[in-house]
N, C-alpha and C positions, 0 to 999 in steps of 0.2 A: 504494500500500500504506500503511493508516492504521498508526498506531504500535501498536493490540493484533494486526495481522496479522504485524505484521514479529519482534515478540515471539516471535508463536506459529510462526513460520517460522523463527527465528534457533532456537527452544527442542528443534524438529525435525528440525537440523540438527544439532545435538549428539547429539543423541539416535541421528540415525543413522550417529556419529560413534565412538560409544558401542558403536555393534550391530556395527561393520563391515562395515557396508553400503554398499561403493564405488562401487556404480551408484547407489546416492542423494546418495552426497556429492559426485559429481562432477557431478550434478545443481544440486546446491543452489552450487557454485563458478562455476558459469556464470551464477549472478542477477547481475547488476550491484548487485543492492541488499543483498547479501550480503557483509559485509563478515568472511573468517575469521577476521580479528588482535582484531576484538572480540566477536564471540556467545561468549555465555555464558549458562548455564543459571541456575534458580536459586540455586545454592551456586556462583555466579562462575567455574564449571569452564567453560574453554573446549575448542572439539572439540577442537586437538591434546593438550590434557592429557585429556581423556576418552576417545581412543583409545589413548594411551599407554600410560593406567591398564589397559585393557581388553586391550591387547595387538593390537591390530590391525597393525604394519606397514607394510602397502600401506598404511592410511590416513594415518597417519602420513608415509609419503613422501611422498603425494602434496597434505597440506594442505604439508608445509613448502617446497614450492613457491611457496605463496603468506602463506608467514609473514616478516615483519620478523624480525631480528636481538633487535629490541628488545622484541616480545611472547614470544618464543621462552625471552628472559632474564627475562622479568618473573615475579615471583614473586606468588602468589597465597593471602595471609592470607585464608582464609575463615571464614564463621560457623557455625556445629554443622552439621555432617553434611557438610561441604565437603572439599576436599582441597586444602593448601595446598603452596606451593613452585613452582618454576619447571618445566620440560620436562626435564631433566636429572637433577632430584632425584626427581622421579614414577617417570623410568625406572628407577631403583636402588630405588626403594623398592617398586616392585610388584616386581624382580627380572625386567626386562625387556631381556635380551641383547642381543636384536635390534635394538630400536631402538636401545638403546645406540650400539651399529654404526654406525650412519645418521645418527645426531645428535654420535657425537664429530669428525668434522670439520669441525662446522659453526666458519666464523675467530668468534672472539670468544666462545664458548660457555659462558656460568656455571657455574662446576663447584664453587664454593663458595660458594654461597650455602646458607643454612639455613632449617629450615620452624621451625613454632611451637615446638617440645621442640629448637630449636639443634642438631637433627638434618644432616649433612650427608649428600651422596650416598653421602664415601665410606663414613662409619658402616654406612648400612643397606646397601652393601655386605659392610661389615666382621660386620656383624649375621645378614644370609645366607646367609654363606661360598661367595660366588662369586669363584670364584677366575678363570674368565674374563672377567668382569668387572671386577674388578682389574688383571688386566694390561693389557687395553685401556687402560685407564684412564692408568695409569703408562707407557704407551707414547708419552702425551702428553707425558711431562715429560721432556727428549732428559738423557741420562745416558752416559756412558765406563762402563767396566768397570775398577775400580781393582784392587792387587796384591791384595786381600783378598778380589776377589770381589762385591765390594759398588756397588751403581747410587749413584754418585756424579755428583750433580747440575752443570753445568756453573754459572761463574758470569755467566753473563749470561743465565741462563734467569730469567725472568719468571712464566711459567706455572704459578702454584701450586695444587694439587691439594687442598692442606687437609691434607695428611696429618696436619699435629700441631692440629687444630682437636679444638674439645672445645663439648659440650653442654653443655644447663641444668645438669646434673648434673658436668658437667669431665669428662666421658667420653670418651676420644680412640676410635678408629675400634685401634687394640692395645685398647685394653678392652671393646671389644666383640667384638671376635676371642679373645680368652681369656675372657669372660660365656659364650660359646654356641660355646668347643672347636673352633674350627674354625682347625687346624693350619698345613692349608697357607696359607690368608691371612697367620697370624702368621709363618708362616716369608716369605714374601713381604716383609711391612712389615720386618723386620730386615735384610732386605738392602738398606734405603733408606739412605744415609750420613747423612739428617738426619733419620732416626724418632727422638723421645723419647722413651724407654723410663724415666723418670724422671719423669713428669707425675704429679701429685695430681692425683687425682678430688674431688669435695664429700664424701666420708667417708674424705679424708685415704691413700686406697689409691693406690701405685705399681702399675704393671703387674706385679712381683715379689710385690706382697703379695696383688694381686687372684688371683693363680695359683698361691701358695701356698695362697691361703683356698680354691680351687677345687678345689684335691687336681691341676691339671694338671704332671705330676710332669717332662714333656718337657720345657715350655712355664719352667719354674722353671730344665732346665737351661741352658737355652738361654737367658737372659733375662741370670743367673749369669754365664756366658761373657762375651758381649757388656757387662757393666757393668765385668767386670777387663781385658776385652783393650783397651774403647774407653779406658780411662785409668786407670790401674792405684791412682794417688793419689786417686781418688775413694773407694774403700774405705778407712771406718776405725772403731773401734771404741765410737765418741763416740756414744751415740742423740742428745744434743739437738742434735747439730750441726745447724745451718740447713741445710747441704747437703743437696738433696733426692736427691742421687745416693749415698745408705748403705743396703748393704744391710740395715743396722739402722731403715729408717727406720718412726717410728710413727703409727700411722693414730689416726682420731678417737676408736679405740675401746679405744687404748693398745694396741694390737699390731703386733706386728713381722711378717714373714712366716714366719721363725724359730719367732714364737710360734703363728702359724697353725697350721704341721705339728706342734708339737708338742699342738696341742688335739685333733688329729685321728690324733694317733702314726701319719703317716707319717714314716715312719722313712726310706725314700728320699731325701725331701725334705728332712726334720733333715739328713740327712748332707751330702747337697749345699751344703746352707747354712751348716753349721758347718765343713763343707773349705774354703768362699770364706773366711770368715772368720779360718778359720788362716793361710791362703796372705796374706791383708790385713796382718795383723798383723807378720807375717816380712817382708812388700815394702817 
């Protein structure tokens, strides 16, 4: 086989990779000259990333039989029209359950690595609002049930999921869960003992102010709670203070979250905010 046949055979391989055609790819697994940890098509998508994309499964099972550790983790910058990231971050990002399933036991699995917009998996999790998907996810990361209720991480767990990673933009996987309202995810992340719920974004927004700005009126009180129960001397009434953990704090746009509900006179939210701030002031 000269080098344009082995192209065109590697190129045909993806492709029916792609279609989920498992009586051809289990065809093309039996060449000897078929090597699946590197065919890859024109935009450097290899078949298990283009069955993953595509949702196929069986295919998926059946190429990671014959996948390394190490292509499985390799991440894939590609050039216009390509899809970049590893096996792990494709499946979250097409919103692929299934594979999910089959690929989080794989020992050693990259679950944080990022595509070109410093996207992680759990983001476009977070972004989805798959809430099945989440939990799998976090089931990875072994945690006790503390007096409060809350998955508190052991300390010799290693296994880090990324939960406090943040994109091009400083966007964590809670601000994308309150961009696109989806509850139960955010109720999820709060139960983590090491979510930061105090993380600036690139335009200066806390998760409080992004959820103020959003009018999500639960999501404000609950965020509220959690910022005077986690430590009560973190409230106080100083906006410049450095401390990013105030509920006064100001974004790039010189607003507070305070100032959010009141551009939009909800008046639930006013209240919420201005109760935290009484109760601050008196503690």
């Amino acid at each position: 086989m000269n080098f344009i046949e082995k192209c065109t055979v590697e190129t045909n391989f993806v492709i029916a990779c792609q279609q989920g055609n498992i009586q051809q790819v289990k065809w093309y697994l039996c060449n000897p000259e078929i090597d699946a940890n590197h065919c890859m098509d024109d935009y450097y998508r290899t078949p298990l990333i283009q069955a993953c994309i595509f949702g196929h499964t069986e295919v998926v099972k059946l190429l990671l039989q014959h996948s390394d550790i190490g292509e499985i983790n390799k991440s894939r910058f590609c050039c216009e029209g390509g899809e970049d990231g590893n096996l792990f971050l494709n499946a979250c990002k097409y919103n692929r359950t299934c594979i999910l399933e089959h690929i989080l036991p794989i020992p050693n699995l990259d679950i944080i690595s990022h595509d070109s917009k410093g996207k992680t998996g759990l983001m476009y999790i977070c972004e989805h609002g798959n809430y099945d998907m989440l939990k799998l996810l976090l089931t990875l990361h072994p945690f006790t049930i503390d007096n409060n209720n809350h998955n508190k991480h052991s300390k010799d767990d290693e296994y880090n999921i990324g939960i406090n990673s943040v994109d091009n933009n400083l966007d964590t996987g809670l601000h994308y869960a309150i961009k696109h309202n989806h509850m139960n995810i955010f109720k999820l992340l709060l139960l983590e003992s090491d979510i930061n719920i105090t993380c600036v974004n690139s335009d200066g927004a806390t998760p409080l102010i992004l959820a103020s700005d959003f009018q999500r009126t639960e999501m404000v009180k609950l965020l509220l709670d959690k910022l005077v129960t986690d430590n009560k001397n973190i409230v106080n009434n100083n906006i410049n203070s450095n401390n990013n953990n105030n509920i006064n704090h100001v974004d790039r746009y010189d607003y507070t979250a305070l100032q959010y509900a009141q551009k939009y006179n909800n008046k639930e939210i006013i209240n919420l905010i201005s109760d935290k701030l009484k109760m601050s002031i008196s503690v």
